[in-house]
C-alpha positions in Angstrom: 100.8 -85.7 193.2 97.6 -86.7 194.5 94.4 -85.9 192.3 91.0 -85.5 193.9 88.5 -85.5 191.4 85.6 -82.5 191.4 82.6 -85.7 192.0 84.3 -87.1 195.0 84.8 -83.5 196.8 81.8 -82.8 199.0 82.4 -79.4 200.2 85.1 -76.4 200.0 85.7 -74.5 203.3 87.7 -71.3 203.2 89.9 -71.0 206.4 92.5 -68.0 207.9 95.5 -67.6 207.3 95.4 -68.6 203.5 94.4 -72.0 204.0 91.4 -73.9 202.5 90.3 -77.5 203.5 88.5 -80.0 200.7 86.1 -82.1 202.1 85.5 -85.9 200.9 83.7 -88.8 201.7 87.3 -90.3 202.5 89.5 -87.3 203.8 90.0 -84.1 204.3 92.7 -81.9 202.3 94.2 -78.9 203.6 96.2 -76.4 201.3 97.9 -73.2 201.4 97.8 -70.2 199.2 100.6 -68.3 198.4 98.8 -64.9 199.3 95.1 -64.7 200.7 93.8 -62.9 198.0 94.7 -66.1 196.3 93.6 -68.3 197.9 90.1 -66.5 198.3 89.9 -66.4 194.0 91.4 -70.6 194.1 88.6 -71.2 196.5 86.2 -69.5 194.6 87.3 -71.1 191.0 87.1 -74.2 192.7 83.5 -73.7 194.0 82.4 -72.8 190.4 84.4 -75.7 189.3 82.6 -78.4 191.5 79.4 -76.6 190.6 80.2 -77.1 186.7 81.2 -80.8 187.4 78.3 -81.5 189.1 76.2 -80.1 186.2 78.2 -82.3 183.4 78.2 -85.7 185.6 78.2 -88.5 183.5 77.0 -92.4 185.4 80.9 -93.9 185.5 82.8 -90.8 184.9 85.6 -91.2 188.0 85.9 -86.9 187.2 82.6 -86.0 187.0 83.4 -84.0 183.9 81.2 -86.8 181.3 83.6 -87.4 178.2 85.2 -91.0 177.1 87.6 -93.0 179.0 89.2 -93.3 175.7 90.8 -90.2 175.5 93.7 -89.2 173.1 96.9 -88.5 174.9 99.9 -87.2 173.3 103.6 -89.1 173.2 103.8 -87.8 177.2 101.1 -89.1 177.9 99.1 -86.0 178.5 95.4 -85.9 177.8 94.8 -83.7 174.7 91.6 -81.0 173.8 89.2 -82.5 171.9 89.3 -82.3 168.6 93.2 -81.6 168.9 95.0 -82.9 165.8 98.3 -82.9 167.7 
């Protein structure tokens, strides 16, 4: 699965027939919703979401979200909340 961090995408464009294109410095990504009502509220979240990101940028975060590269993962190897005793 290819992750594209909220920093690197430069603009969101909402397209017919359920599609939506992110836009990068390096490529473009095109995606599908399942219904276009979806995809108009994924589009939308992820407008708000790049908006956010953009707010919280930390200098050297690769997500744009701020917070430590030392993050606690659990035995999967999932990142875990903050403060999560698990």
């Amino acid at each position: 699965m290819k992750r594209v961090p909220f920093a690197q995408i430069k603009a969101i464009h909402e397209l017919e027939c359920r599609e939506f294109v992110l836009q990068t410095e390096k490529r473009d990504y095109t995606f599908k919703g399942m219904t276009y009502e979806g995809a108009r509220a994924l589009v939308g979240n992820l407008r708000e979401l790049k908006k956010l990101a953009a707010e919280h940028a930390a200098p050297g975060s690769p997500s744009g979200l701020g917070g430590s590269s030392k993050s606690r993962r659990s035995k999967s190897g999932r990142r875990l909340p903050e403060g999560s005793s698990k």
